[in-house]
PASE-334817 format. One record per residue: residue in three letters; x, y, z of N, C-alpha, C in turn. Coordinates in steps of 0.2 Angstrom, whole numbers, padded with zeros to 4 digits, always signed. Layout:
# residues N
AlaXYZXYZXYZ/...
This chain:
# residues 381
Unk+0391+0592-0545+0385+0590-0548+0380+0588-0543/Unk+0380+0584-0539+0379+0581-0533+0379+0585-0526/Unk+0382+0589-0525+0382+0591-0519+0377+0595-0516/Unk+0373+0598-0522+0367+0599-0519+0360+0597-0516/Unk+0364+0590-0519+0357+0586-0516+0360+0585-0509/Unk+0368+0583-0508+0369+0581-0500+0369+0589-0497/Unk+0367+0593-0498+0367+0599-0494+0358+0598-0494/Unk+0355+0597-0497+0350+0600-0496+0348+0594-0490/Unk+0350+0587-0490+0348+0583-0487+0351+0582-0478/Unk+0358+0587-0481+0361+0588-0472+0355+0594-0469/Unk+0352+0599-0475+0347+0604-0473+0342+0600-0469/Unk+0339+0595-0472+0332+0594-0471+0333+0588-0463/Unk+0339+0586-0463+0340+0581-0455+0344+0585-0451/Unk+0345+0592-0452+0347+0597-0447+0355+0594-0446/Unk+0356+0591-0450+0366+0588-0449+0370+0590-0454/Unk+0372+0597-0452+0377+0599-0456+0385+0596-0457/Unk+0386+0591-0451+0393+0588-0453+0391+0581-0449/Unk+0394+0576-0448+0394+0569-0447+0390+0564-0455/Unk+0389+0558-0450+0387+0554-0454+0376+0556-0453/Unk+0374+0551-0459+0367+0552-0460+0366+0546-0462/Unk+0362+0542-0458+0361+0535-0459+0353+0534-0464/Unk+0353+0528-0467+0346+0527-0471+0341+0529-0467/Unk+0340+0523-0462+0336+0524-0459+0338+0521-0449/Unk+0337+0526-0447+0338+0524-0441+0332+0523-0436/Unk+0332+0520-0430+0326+0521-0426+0326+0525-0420/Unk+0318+0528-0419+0319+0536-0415+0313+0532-0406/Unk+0317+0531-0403+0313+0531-0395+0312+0538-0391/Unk+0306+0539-0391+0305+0544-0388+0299+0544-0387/Unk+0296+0541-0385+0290+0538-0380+0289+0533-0374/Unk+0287+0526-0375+0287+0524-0368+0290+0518-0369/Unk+0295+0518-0374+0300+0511-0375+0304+0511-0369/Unk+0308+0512-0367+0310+0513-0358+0305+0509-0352/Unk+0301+0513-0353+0296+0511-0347+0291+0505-0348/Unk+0292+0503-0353+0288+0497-0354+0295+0490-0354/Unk+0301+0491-0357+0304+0487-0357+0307+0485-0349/Unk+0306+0491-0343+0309+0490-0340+0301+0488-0335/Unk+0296+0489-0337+0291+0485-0334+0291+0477-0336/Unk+0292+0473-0342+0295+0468-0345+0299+0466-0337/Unk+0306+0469-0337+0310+0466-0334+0308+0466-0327/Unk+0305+0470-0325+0303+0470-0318+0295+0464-0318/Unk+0294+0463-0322+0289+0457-0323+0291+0449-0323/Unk+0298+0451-0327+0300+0442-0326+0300+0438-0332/Unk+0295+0440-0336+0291+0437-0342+0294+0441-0347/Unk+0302+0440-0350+0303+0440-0355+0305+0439-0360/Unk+0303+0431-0361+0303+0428-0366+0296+0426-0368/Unk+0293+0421-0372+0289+0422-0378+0281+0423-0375/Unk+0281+0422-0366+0277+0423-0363+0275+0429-0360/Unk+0270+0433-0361+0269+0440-0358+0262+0444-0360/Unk+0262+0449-0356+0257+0453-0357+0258+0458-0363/Unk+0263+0459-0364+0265+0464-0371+0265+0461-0376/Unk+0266+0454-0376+0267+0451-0386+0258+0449-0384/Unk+0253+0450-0381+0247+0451-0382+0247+0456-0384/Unk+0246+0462-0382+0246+0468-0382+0245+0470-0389/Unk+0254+0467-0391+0257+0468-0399+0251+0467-0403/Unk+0248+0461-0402+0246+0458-0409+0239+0461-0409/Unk+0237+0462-0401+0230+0465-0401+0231+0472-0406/Unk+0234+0477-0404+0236+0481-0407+0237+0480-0416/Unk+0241+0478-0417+0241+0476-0425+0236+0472-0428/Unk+0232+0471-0426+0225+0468-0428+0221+0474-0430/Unk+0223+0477-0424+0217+0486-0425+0220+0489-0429/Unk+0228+0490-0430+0230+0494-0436+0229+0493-0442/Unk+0230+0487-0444+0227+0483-0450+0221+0484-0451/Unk+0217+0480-0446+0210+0479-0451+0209+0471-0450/Unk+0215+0468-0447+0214+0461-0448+0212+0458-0443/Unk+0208+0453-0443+0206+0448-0437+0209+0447-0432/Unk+0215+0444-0435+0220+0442-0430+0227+0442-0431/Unk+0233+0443-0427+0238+0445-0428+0243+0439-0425/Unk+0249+0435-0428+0253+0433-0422+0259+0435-0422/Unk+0262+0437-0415+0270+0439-0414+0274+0435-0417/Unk+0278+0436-0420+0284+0431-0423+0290+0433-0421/Unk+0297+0431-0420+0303+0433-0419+0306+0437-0423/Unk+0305+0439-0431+0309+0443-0437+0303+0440-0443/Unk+0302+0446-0448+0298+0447-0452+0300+0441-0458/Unk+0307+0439-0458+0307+0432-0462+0305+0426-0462/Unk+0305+0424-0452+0302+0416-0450+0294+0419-0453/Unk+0292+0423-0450+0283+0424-0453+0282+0424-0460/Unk+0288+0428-0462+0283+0423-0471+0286+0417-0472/Unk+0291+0414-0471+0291+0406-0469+0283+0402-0468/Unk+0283+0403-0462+0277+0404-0458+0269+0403-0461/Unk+0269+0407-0464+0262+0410-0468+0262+0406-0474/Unk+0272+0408-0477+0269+0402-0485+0268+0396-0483/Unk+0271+0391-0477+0270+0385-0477+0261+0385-0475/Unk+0258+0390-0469+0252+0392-0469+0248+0388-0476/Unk+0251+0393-0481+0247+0395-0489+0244+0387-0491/Unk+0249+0382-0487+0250+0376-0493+0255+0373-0495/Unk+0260+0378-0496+0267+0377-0499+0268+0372-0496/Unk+0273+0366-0501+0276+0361-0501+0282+0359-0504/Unk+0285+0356-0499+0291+0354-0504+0294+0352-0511/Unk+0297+0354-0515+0294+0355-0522+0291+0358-0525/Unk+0287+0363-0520+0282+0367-0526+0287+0371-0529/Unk+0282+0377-0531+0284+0383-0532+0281+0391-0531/Unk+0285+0396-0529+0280+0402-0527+0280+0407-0532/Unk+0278+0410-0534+0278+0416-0538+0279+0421-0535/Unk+0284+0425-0534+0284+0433-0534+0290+0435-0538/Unk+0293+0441-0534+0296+0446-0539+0301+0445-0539/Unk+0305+0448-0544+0314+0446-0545+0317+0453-0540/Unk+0314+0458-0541+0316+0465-0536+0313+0464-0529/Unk+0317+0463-0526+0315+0461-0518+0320+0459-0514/Unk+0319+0460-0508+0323+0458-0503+0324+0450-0501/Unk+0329+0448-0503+0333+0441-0499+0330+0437-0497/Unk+0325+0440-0492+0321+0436-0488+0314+0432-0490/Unk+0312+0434-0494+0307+0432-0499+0307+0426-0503/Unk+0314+0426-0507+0315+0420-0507+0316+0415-0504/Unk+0322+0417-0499+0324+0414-0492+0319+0409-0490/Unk+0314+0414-0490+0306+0410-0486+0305+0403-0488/Unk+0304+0405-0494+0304+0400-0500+0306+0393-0500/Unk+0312+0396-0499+0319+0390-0501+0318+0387-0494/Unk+0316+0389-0487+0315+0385-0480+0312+0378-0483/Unk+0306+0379-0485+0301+0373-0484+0304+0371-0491/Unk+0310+0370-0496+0311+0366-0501+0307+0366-0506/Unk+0305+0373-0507+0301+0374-0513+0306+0379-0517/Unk+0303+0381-0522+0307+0384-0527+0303+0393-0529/Unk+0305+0397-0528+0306+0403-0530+0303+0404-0539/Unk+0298+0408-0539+0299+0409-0549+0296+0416-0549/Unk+0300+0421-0554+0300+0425-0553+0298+0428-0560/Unk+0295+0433-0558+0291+0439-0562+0291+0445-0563/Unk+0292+0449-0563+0296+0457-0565+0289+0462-0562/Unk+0291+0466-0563+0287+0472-0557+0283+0478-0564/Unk+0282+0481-0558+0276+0489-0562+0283+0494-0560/Unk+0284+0500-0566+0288+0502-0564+0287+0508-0561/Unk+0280+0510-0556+0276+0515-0553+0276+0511-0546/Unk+0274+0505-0545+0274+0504-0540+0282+0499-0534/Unk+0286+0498-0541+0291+0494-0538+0290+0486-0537/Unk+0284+0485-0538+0282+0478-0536+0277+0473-0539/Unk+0276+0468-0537+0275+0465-0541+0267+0467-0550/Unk+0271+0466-0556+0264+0468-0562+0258+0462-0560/Unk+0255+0467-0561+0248+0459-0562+0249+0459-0570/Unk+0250+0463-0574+0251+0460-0579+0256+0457-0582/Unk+0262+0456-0578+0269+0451-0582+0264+0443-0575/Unk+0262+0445-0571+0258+0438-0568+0254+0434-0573/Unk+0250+0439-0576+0243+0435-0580+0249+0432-0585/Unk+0255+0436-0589+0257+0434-0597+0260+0428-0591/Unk+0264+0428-0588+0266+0423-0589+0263+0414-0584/Unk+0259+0418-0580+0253+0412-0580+0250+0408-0586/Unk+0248+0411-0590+0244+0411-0596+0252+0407-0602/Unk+0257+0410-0599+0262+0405-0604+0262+0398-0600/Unk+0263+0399-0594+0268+0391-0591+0262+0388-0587/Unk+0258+0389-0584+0252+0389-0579+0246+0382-0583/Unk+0245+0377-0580+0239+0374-0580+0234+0372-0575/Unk+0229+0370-0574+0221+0368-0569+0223+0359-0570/Unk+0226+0357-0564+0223+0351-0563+0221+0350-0557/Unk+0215+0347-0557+0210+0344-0550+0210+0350-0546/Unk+0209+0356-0550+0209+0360-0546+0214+0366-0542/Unk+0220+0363-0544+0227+0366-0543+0229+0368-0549/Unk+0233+0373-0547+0238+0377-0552+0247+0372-0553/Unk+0248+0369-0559+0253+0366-0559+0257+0371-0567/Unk+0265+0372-0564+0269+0372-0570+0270+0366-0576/Unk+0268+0368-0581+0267+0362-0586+0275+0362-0589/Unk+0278+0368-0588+0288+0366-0589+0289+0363-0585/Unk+0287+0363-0578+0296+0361-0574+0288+0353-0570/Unk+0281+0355-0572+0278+0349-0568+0277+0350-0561/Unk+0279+0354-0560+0277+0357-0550+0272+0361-0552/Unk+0269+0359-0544+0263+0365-0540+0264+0372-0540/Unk+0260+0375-0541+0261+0381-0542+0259+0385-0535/Unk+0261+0384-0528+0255+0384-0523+0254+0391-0517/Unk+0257+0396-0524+0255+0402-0519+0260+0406-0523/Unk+0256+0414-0522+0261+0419-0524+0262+0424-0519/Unk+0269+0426-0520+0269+0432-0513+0273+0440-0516/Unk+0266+0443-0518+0270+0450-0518+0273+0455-0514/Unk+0276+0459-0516+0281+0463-0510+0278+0470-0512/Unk+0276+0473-0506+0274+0479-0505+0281+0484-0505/Unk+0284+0487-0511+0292+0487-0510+0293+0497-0508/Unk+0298+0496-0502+0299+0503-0499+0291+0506-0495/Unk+0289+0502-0495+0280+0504-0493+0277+0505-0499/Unk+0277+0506-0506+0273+0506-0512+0269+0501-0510/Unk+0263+0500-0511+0257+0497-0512+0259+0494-0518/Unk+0256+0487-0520+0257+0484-0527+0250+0483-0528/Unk+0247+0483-0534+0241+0482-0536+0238+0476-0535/Unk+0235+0475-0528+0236+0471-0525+0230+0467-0526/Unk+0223+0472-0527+0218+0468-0529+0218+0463-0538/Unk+0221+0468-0540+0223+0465-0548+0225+0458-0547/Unk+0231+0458-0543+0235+0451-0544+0230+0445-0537/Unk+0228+0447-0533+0222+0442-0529+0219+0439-0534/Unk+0214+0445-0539+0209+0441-0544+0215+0436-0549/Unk+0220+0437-0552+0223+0434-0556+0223+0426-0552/Unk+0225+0426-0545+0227+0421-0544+0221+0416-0543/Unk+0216+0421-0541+0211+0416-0537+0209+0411-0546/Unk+0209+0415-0552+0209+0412-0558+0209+0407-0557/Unk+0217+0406-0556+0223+0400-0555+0222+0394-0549/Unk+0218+0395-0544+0217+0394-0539+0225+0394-0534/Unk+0226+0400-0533+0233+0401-0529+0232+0405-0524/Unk+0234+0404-0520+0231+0407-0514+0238+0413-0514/Unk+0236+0419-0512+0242+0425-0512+0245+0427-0503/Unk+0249+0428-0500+0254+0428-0497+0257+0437-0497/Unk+0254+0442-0492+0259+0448-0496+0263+0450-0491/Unk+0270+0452-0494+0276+0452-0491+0274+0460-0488/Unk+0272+0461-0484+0269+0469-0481+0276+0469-0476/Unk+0282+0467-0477+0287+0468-0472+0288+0475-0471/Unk+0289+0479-0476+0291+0488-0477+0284+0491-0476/Unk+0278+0489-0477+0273+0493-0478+0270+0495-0472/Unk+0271+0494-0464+0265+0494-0459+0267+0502-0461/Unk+0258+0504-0461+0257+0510-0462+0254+0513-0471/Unk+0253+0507-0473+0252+0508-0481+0244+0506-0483/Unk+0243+0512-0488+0235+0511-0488+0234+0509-0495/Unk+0230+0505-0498+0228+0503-0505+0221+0505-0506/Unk+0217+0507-0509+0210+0507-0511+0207+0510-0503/Unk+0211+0512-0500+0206+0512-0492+0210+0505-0487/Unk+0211+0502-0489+0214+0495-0486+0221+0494-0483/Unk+0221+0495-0478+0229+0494-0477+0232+0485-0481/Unk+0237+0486-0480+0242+0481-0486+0242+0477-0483/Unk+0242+0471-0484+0242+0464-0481+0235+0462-0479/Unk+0229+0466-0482+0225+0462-0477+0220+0460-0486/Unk+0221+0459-0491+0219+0458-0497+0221+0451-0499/Unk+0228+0449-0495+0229+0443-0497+0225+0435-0493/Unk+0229+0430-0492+0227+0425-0488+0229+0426-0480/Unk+0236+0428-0482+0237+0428-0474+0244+0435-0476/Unk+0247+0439-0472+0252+0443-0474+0256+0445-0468/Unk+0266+0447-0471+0267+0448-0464+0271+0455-0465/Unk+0272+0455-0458+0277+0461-0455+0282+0462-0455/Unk+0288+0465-0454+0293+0467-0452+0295+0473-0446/Unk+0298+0470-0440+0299+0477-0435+0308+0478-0436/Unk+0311+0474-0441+0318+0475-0440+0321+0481-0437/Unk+0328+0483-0434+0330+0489-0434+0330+0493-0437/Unk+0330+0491-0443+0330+0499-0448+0323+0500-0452/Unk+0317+0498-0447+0310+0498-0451+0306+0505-0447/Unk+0299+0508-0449+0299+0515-0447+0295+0514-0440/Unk+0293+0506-0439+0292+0504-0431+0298+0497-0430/Unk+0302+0499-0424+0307+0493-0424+0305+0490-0416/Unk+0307+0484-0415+0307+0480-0408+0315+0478-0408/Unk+0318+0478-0412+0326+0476-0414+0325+0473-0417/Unk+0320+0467-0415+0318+0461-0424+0314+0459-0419/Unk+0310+0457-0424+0303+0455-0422+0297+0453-0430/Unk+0294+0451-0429+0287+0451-0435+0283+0450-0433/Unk+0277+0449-0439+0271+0448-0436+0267+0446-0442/Unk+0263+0439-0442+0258+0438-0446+0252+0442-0445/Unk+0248+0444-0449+0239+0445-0450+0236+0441-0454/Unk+0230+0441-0452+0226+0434-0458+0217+0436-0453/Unk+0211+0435-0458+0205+0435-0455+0204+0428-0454/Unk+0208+0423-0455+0206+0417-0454+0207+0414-0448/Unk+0204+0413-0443+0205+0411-0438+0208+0404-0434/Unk+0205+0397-0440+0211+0395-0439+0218+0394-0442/Unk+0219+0399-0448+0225+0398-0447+0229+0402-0443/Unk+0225+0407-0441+0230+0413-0435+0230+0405-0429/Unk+0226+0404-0428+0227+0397-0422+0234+0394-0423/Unk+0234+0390-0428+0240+0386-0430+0247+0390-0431/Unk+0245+0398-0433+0252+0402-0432+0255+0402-0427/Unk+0251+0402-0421+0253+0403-0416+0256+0394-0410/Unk+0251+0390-0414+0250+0385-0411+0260+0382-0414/Unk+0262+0383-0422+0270+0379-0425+0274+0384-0422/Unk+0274+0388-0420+0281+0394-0419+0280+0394-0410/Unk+0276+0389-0409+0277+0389-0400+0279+0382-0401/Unk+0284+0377-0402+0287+0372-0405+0281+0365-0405/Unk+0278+0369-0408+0269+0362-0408+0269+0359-0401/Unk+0271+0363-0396+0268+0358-0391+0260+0358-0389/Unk+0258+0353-0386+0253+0351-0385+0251+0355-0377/Unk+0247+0361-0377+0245+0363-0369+0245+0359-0364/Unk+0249+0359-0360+0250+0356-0353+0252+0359-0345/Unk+0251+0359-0340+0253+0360-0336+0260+0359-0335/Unk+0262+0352-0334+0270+0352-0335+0271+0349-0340/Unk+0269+0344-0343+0272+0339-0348+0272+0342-0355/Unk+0279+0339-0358+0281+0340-0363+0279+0336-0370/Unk+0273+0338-0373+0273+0334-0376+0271+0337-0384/Unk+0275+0335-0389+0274+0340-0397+0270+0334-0402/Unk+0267+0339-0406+0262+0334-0410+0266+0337-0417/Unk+0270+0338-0420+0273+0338-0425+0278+0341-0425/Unk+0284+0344-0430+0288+0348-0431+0287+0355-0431/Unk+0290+0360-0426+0287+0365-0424+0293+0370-0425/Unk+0290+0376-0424+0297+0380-0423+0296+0385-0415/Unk+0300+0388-0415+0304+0393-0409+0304+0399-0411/Unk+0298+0402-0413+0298+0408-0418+0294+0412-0415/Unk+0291+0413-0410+0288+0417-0406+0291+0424-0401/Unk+0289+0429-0404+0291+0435-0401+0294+0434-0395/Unk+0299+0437-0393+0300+0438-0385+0298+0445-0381/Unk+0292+0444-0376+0290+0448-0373+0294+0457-0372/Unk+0301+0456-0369+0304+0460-0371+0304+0464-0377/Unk+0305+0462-0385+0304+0465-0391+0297+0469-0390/Unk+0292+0463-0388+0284+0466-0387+0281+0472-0386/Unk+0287+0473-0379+0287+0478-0375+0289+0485-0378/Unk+0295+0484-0383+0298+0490-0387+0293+0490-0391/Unk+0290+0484-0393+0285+0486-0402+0278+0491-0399/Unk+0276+0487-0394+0271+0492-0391+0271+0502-0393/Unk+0277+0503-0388+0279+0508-0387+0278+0510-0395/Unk+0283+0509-0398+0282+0510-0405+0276+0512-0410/Unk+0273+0505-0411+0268+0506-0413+0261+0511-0410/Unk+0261+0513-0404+0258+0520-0401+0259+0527-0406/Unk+0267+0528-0407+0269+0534-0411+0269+0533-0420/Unk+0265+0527-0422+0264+0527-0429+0262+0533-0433/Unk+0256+0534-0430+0251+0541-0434+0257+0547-0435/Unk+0259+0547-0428+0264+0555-0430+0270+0553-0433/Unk+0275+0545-0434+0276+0544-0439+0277+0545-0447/Unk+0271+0544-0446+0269+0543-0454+0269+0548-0459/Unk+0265+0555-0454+0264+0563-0453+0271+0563-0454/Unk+0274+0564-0450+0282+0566-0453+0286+0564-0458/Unk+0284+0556-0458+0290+0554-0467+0286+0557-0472/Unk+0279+0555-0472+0277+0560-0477+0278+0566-0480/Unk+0279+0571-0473+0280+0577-0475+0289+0577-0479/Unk+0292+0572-0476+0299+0572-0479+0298+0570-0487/Unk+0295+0566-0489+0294+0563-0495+0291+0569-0499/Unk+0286+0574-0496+0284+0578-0499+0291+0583-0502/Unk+0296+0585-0495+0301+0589-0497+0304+0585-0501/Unk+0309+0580-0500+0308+0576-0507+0308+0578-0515/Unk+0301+0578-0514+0296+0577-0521+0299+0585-0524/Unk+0296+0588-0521+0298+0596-0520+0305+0597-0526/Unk+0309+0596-0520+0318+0594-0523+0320+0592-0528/Unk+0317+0584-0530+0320+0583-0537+0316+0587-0540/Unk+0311+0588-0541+0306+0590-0547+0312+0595-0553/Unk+0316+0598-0547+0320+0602-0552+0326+0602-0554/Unk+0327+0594-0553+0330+0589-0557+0327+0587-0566/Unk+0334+0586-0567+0332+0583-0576+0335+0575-0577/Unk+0340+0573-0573+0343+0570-0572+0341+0563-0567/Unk+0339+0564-0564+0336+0562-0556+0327+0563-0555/Unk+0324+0557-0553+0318+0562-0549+0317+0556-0545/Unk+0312+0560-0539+0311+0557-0534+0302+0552-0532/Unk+0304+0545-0532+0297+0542-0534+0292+0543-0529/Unk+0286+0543-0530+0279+0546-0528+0276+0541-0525/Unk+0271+0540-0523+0266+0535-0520+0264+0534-0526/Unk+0262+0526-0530+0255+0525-0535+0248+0526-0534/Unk+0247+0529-0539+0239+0531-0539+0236+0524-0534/Unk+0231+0528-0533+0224+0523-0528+0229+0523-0521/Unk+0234+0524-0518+0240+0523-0514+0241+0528-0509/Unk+0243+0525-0501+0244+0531-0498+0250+0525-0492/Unk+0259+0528-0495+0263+0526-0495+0265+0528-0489/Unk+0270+0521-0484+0272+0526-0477+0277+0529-0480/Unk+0281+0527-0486+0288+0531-0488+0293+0529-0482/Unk+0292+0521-0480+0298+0518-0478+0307+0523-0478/Unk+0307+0519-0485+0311+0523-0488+0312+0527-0494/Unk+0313+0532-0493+0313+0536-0501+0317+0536-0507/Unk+0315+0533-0513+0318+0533-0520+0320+0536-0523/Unk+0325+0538-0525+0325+0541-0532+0328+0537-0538/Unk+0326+0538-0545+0328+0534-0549+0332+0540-0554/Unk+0339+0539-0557+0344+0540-0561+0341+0539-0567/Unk+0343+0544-0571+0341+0542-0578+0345+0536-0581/Unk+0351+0534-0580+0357+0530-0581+0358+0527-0576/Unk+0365+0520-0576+0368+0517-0571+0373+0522-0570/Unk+0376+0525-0574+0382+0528-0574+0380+0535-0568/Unk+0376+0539-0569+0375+0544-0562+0371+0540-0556/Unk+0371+0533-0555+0367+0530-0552+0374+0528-0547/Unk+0378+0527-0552+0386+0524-0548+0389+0528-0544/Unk+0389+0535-0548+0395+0539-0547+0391+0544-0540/Unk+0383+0546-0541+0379+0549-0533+0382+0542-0529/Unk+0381+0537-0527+0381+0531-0523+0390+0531-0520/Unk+0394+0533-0526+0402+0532-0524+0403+0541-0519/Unk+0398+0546-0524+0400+0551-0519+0396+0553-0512/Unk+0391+0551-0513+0387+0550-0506+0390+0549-0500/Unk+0391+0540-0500+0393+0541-0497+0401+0542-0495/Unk+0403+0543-0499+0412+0545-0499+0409+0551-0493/Unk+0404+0555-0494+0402+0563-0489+0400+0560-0482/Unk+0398+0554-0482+0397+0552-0474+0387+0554-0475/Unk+0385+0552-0482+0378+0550-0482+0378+0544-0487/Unk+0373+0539-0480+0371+0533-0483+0366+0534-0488/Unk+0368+0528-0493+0365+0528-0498+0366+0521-0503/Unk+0359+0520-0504+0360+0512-0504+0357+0510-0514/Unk+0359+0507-0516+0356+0505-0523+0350+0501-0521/Unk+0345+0499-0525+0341+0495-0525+0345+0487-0523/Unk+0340+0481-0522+0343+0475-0519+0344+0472-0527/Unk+0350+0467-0529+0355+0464-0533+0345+0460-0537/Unk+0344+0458-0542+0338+0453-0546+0341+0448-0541/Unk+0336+0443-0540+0336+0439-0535+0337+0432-0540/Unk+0336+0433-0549+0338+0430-0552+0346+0430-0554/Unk+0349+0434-0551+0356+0435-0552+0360+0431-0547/Unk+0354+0431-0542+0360+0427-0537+0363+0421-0539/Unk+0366+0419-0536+0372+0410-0537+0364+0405-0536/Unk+0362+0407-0529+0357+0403-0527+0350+0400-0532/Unk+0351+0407-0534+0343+0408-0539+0344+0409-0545/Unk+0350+0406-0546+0350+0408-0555+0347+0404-0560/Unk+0346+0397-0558+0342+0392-0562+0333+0391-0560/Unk+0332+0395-0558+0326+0394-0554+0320+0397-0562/Unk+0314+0394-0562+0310+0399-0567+0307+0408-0567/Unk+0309+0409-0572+0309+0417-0572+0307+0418-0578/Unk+0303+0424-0577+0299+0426-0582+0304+0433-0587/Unk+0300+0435-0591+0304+0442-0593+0305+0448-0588/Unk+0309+0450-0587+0312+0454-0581+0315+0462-0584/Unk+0310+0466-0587+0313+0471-0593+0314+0478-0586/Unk+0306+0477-0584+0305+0484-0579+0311+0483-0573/Unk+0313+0476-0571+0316+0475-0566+0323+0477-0568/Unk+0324+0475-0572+0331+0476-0575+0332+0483-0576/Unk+0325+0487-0578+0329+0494-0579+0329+0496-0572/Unk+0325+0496-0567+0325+0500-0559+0332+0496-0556/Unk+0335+0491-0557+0340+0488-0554+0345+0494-0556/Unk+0347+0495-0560+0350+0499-0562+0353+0506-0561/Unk+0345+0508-0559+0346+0518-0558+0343+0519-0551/Unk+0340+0515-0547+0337+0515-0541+0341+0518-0538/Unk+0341+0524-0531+0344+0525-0525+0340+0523-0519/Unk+0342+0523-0513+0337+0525-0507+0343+0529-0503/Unk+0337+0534-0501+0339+0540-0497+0338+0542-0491/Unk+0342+0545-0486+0339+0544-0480+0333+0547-0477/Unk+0330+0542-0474+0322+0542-0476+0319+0542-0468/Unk+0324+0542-0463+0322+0544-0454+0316+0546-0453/Unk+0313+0547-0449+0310+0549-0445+0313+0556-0442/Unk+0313+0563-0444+0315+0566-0443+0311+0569-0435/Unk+0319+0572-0432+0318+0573-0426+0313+0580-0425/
């Protein structure tokens, strides 16, 4: 029953025996030559002329002001929520369908994760399960958003741009600004994603990156904040350089700071990288197109699209199973054939961690948990 999707997927990655990984990362530009400039420079730690470069660069591709280098796309939304306001005890709103890292963020600064259930088109965060349940637990005092259940700040929300999907992203800014909560968007999968014209991340307050290994531009790890606000791009830069205070030699730090600052080496890859976006993009797309193609002629199975108003990199490709039961049994023979293949990420309300945390109705979330796959979604050679 299955075997013609993994045939037509060994067709489409030109691998007719071995393994087929999700996603792998492709150097075939000036990642060499730039790294190996890095090390003939000296300056391979968080000082250099490439993690300028970077951020100059992703400033331009965005749209944003300004950019800063980070070490991995998790210290930067760390970074960004404590940015937003976030405090110890607050609470942040985002989704229950998402990656680890987003609550993780959260849980850093001693605040509490509250979650809300997604669009079943986009993968990400509804502005309408936002509104209901704002409108359920949500109050205005002095100007701030507090939970009238649990009595916390309500002090930012952060949507996840999920697989590169676009989340309707100006919808949920206006709910919040209602609220007065400043928005935060998890753009880790997205570089390369257009909403209304708008690349993703720059709707919010401040938004971050991801260059992991397995992302469709990688450094090995790496992140990146964007924000038009200039002092807080100031301050990003100024706490993940350990708050020290500019000096010639003396060591001196004006608060608690972090070590979160790119390493020019990484910079040097992301550069390289980031130059081959466009013909990237052109490529996964054409894949997602073949894709699209594919299931269509499935009953069973089909393969999910970009949302309307949306122009998606198609990180990585979904398909969603009519059932958990064909959802199990592709995923057990898949990869049993030596193709990677991944279920969507566990509700983040399930976890041990986050199982008492506030949580909203979770219907859409609950069904996509269930039948979701991701397929290998490379950069074909």
């Amino acid at each position: 029953m299955y075997q013609p999707i993994l045939e037509f997927i060994r067709n489409l990655y030109t691998t007719p025996k071995g393994s087929i990984f999700l996603h792998e990362p492709l150097f075939i530009g000036n990642e060499r030559k730039y790294v190996l400039d890095a090390i003939d420079s000296t300056f391979v730690s968080s000082i250099g002329e490439y993690v300028n470069r970077f951020e100059k660069m992703m400033a331009e591709i965005t749209g944003a002001k300004y950019a800063v280098a980070l070490v991995n796309g998790t210290a930067a939304l760390q970074v960004a929520i404590q940015l937003a306001g976030v405090k110890r005890e607050d609470e942040v709103i985002t989704q229950a369908l998402t990656f680890i890292a987003t609550a993780n963020a959260t849980s850093y600064l001693g605040a509490t994760p509250h979650f809300v259930d997604v669009d079943l088109d986009t993968l990400g965060m509804s502005p309408k399960s936002l509104r209901i349940r704002l409108e359920e637990i949500a109050e205005i005092r002095d100007g701030q958003c507090f939970n009238k259940q649990t009595n916390k700040r309500i002090s930012a929300c952060v949507p996840m741009h999920t697989f590169g999907f676009p989340v309707r992203i100006d919808e949920i800014v206006s709910i919040c600004e209602e609220y007065h909560i400043p928005v935060v968007e998890d753009a880790a999968e997205s570089l390369g994603s257009y909403y209304k014209g708008k690349h993703t991340g720059t709707f919010g307050k401040l938004a971050t990156f991801s260059f992991n290994g397995n992302k469709t531009v990688t450094c090995g790890g790496g992140g990146a904040i964007i924000t038009d606000d200039e002092e807080l791009a100031k301050r990003a830069k100024y706490i993940t350089t350990t708050a020290k205070i500019p000096h010639r030699w003396e060591f001196v730090h004006s608060e608690i700071g972090y070590n979160f600052r790119m390493p020019n080496l990484n910079a040097a890859l992301a550069c390289a990288q980031l130059e081959q976006l466009d013909s990237y993009m052109e490529n996964k797309r054409e894949t997602a197109d073949k894709y699209q193609k594919y299931f269509s002629t499935f009953d069973f199975v089909k393969h999910l699209k970009e949302p309307t108003d949306s122009k998606a990199n198609y990180w990585l490709n979904a398909i969603q199973f009519e059932d958990k039961n064909h959802r199990d049994k592709f995923l057990e023979f898949s990869n049993g054939q030596g193709i990677m293949t991944r279920p969507v990420w566990r509700l983040m309300n399930k976890l041990e961690m986050f199982k008492d945390v506030p949580t909203g109705k979770l219907e859409n979330s609950e069904f996509l948990e269930s039948r979701i796959v991701n397929i290998p979604s490379s950069v074909r050679k």
